[in-house]
N, C-alpha and C positions, 0 to 999 in steps of 0.2 A: 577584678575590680577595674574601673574604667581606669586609664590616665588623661588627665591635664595639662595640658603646659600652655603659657604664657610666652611670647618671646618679646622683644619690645627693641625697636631696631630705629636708624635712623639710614636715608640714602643721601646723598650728594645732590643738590639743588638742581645741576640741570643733568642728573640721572633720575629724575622720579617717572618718566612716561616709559625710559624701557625696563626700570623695575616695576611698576605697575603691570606692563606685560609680562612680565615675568610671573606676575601673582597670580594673574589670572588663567594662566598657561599650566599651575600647580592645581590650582583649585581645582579644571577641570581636571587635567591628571586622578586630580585624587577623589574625585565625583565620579569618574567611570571606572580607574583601577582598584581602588583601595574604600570598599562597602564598608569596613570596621572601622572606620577612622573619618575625621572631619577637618575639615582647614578653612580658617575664615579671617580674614584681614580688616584690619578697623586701620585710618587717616587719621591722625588728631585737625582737625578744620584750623587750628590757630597755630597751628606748627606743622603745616602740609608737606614735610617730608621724615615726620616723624610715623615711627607707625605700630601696632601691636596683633601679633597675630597668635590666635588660639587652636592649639590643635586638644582634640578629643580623638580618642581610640579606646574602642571596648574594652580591651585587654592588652598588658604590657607585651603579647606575641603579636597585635595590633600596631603599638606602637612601635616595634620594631621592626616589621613591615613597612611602614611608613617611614620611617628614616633611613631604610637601607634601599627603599624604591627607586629604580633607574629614576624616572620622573624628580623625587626632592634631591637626590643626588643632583641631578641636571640645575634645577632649579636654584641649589646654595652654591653651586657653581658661578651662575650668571649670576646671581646677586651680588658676590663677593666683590669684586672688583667697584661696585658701585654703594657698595657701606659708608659710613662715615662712622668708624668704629667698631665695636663689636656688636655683635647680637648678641642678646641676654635673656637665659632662658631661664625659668623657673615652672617646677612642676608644683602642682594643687593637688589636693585629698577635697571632692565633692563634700562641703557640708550639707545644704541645701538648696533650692529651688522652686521657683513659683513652677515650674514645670513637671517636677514629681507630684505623684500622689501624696496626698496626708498619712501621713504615719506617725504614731505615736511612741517615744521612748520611754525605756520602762528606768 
């Protein structure tokens, strides 16, 4: 079964351009090494240094891949220092999506 998570973080006002490098330094990371899994960062626009990012991995030996990869390894590295707090994670169970097929429950 796929996992989900949710993290939902905040950086330091004038750390947002080398967190932002930071993000996108992971993403690719994990766009060329890590095929089982996804990493995608959303900005809130009315609190621009707020932020939430999604990972998806096929399977929780995906997802642990993914969190033990030199790459996010590197990556919660460099962010650390540039938090404003902790990061908060929460995982989800897929209920559904405009992206699945129709399926019917019995």
């Amino acid at each position: 079964m796929a996992v989900f998570k949710i993290a939902r973080f905040e950086v330091l006002p004038d750390a947002r351009v080398e967190a932002e490098r930071a993000m996108h330094e992971l993403a690719a990371y994990v766009r060329k090494e890590l095929p089982d899994s996804s990493w995608t960062t959303y900005r809130d626009p009315h609190a621009p240094t707020h932020y939430i990012a999604m990972l998806r991995a096929d399977d929780p030996a995906a997802d642990e891949r993914h969190r033990t990869a030199p790459g996010t390894r590197a990556f919660d590295a460099a962010l650390a220092p540039l938090l404003r707090g902790k990061v908060d994670v929460t995982e989800y169970q897929l209920v559904t999506s405009s992206d699945l097929q129709r399926r019917h429950r019995r």
